[in-house]
VOLUMRO-824677 format. One record per residue: x, y, z of N, C-alpha, C in turn. Coordinates in steps of 0.02 Angstrom, whole numbers, plus 50000, padded with zeros to 5 digits. Atoms other than C-alpha are relative to their C-alpha. Example, Ala and Ser with C-alpha at 12.3 -4.5 7.8 and 13.67 -1.06 7.14 Angstrom:
2
500454994150000506154977550390500455006050000
499584994149997506844994750357499615005550037
***
This chain:
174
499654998050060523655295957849499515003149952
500534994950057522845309457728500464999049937
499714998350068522965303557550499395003049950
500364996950055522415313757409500264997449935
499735001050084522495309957211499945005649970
500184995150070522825324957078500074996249939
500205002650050522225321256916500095005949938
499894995450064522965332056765499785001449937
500395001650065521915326856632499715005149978
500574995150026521005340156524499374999150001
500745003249999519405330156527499844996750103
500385001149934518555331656698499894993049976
500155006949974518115313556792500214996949935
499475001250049519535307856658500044991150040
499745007449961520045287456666500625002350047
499554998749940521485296656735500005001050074
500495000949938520655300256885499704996850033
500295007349961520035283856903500604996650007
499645005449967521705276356896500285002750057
499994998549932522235287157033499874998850056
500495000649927520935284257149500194989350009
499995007749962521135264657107500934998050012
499275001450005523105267257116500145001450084
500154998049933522795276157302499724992450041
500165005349960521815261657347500224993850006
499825006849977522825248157303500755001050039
499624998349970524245256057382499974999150079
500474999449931523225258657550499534996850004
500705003649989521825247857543499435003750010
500694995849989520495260557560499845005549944
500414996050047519785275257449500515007450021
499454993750012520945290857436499405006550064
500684999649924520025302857589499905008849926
500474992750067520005320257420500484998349964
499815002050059520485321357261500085008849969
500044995850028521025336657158499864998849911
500004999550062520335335756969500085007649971
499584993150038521475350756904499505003549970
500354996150043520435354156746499365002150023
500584997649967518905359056873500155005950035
499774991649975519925375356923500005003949962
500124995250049519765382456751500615005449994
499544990950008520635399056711500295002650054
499594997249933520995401756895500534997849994
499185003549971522605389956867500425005849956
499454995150036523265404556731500225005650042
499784994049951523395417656862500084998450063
499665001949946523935419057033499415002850071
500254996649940523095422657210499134997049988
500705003949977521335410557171500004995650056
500175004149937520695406157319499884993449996
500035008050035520015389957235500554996350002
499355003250018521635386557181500534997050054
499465001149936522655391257330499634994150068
500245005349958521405378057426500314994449985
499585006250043521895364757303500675000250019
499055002550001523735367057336500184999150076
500055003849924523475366257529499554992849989
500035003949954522545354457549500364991149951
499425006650002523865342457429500435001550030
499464997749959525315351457521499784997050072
500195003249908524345344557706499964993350001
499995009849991524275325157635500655000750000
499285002749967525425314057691500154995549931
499815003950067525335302857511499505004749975
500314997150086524955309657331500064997149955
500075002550074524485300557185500035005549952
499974993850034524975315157063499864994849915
500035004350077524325305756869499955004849958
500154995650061524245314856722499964992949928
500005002650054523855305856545500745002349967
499384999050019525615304756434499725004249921
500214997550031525445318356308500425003649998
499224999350031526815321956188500574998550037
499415003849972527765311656277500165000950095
500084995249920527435321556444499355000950022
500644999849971526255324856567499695008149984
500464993150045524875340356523500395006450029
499994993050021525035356556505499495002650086
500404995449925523505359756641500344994650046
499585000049936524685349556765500355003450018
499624993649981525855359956751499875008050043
500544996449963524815374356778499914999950073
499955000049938524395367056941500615002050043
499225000249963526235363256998500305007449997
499904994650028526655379856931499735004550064
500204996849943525555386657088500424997950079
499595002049947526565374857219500595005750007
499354998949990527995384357304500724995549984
499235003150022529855378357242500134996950045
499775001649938530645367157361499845000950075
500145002249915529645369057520499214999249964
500795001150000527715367957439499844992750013
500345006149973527605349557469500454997850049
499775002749942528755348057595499564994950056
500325005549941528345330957701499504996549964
500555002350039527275327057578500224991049962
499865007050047527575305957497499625001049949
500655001150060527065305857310500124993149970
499945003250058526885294557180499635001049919
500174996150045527005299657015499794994149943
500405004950051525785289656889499845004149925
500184997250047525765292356708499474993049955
500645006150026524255283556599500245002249911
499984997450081524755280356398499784993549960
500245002950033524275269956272500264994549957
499415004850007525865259056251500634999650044
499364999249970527405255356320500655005049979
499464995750028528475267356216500205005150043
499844994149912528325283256368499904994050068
500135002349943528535269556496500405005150056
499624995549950529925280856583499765006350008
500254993050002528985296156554499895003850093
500274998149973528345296756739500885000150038
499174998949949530325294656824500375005549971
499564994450029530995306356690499915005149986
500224992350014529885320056678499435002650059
500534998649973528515319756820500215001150069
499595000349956529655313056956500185006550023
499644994649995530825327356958499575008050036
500054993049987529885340956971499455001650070
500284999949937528795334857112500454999150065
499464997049971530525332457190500105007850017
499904992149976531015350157169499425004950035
500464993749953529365358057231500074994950087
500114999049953529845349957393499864988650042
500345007249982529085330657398500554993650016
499625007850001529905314457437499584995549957
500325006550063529575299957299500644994150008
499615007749994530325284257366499934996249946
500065006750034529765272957235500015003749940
500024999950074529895272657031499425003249992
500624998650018528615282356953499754994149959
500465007650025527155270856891499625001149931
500284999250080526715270556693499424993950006
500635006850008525025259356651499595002949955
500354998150057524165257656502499295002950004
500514996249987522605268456494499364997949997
500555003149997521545254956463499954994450073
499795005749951522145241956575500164999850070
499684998149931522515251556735499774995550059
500285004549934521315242256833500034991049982
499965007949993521565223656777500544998650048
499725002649961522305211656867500804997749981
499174999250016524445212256859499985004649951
499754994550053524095228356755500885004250046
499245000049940525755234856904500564996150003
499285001950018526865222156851500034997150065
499815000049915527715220357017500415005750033
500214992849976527645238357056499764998950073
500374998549923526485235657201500504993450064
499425005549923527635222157299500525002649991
499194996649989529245231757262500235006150030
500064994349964528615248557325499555001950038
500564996649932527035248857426500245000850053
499864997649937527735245757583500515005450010
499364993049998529305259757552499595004650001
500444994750007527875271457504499615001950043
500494997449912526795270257660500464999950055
499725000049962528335268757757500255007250017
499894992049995528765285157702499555004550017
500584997449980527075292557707499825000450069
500165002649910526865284757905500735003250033
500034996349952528405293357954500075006249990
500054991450012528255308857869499335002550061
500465000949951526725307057964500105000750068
499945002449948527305302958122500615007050027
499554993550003528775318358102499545008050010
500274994749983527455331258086499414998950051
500344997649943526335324158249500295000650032
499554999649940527785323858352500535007849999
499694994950011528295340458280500755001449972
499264999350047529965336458211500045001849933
499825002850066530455339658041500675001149973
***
């Protein structure tokens, strides 16, 4: 299983980026195998046809799970996520792809932010998102029951999906 984390944050190696990678691993038990930190594509994400870029969107379009996080900012996820997503194809760019969509804020007030605005649109370019998107405070991501019971209500749906999205594209079905 090839998982990758994108990280939307404006601030390269962002806590967002760390909760990703530790949101990947407690999902899977291991260390995410790449990582896309968005704001390290620069100006290539405003225009179209960067090679840089168009790497980045293969090689999240070829995992089988995606931690997609962005920080909650104005209530929503950034501006340079968008950007990225903005390069995905509509409805087939993540095709086969399992995400989970993680937003990081600084209270509970955007707890729905990541089902009602992050969700969706990684839907429409294509993805399956079995489980609730996952809100966690931006300090607290990594303590212990910062997930609530998040991780026993959807890990196994999430790698279930991931293993046979997986299992659909070695056997060539989809």
């Amino acid at each position: 299983m090839i998982v990758t984390v994108v990280a939307g944050n404006p601030k390269p190696a962002s806590r967002t980026l760390e909760a990703a990678r530790h949101v990947a691993e407690s999902i899977t038990g291991r260390a995410a195998d790449s990582e896309v930190d968005v704001v390290t594509l620069g100006p290539s994400l405003l225009g179209w046809g960067d090679d840089t870029v168009k790497a980045a969107v293969e090689l999240v379009a070829g995992s089988d799970l995606v931690i997609v996080a962005s920080p909650t900012y104005k209530a929503s996820y950034t501006g340079v996520l968008k950007c990225f997503l903005d390069q995905i194809d509509g409805a087939t760019g993540l095709k086969g792809v399992t995400v989970v969509p993680l937003m990081l804020g600084a209270g509970p007030t955007h707890a729905l932010a990541p089902e009602l605005l992050l969700k969706p649109i990684l839907v429409e370019l294509g993805a399956t998102a079995p489980a609730q998107g996952l809100y966690l405070n931006e300090k607290a991501y990594a303590d212990e029951g910062a997930y609530g019971g998040w991780l026993d209500n959807w890990r196994d749906i999430v790698l279930a999906s991931a293993s046979a999205t997986l299992a659909s594209s070695a056997s060539g079905k989809e």
